[in-house]
C-alpha positions as CSV (number, residue, x, y, z in Angstrom):
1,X,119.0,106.3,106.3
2,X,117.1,103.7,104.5
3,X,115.1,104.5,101.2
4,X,111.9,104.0,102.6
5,X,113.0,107.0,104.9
6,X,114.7,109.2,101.9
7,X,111.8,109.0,99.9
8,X,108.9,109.9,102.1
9,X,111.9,113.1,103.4
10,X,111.4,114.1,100.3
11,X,107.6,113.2,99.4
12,X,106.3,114.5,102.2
13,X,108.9,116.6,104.9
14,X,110.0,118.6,102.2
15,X,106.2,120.2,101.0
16,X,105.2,120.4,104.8
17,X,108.4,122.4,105.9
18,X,107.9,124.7,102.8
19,X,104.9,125.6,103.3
20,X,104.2,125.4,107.1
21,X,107.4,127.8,106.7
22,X,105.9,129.7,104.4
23,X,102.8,130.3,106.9
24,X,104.8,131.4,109.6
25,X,107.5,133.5,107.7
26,X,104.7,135.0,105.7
27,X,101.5,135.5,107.5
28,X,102.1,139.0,108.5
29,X,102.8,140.3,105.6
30,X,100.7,142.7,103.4
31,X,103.2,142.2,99.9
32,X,101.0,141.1,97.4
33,X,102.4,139.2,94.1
34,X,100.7,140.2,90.7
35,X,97.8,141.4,93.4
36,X,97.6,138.1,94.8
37,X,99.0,138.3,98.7
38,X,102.4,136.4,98.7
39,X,101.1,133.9,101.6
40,X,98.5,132.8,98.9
41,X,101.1,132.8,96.1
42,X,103.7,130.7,98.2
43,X,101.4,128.2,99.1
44,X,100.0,128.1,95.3
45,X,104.0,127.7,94.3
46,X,103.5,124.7,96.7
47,X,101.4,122.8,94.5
48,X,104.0,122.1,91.7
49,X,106.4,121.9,93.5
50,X,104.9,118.9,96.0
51,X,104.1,117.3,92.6
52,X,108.2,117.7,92.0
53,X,109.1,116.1,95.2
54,X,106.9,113.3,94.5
55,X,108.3,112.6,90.9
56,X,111.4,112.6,92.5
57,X,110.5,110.2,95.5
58,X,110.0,108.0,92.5
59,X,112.2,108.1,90.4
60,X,114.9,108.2,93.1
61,X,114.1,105.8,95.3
62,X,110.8,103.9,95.0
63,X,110.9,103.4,91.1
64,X,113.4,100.1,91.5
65,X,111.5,98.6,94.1
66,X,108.2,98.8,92.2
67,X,109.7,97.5,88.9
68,X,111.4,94.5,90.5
69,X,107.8,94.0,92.5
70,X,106.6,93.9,88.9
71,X,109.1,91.6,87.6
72,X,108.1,89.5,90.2
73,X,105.0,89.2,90.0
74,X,105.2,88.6,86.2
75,X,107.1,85.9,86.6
76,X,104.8,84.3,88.9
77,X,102.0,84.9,86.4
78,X,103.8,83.4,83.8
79,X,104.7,80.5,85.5
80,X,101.1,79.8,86.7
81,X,99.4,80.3,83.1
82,X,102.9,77.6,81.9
83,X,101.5,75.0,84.5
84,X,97.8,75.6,83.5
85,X,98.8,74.7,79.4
């Protein structure tokens, strides 16, 4: 499995499965957490935690590509402010 593929597993498969599993394991029920219905209080845990799996998308697989991208494109910067001098 490629990076590209790893990283949007995690970025996005991850949050959908949680909380489209979340709907369907927990729409029936009446539990309620601190008052606030547990369907309501899984899908605000969601929130976070998509932010989580995104920093970690990053960090583990897309953060290399981007910086060498970066490098990159520096260099070619450089090099075209070099032949303007």
């Amino acid at each position: 499995m490629s990076n590209e593929a790893k990283s949007a597993l995690l970025a996005i498969g991850v949050p959908f499965a949680g909380v489209l599993g979340g709907i369907v394991a927990l729409s029936g029920s009446t539990a309620t957490v601190f008052g606030v219905p547990i369907l309501f209080a899984w899908l605000f845990l969601w929130m976070p935690l998509t932010s989580l799996c995104l920093h970690l998308a990053w960090k583990l697989f897309d953060r290399k590509d981007f910086e060498a991208a970066e490098r990159a494109e520096s260099a070619a910067a450089s090099a075209r402010i070099g032949e303007q001098s």
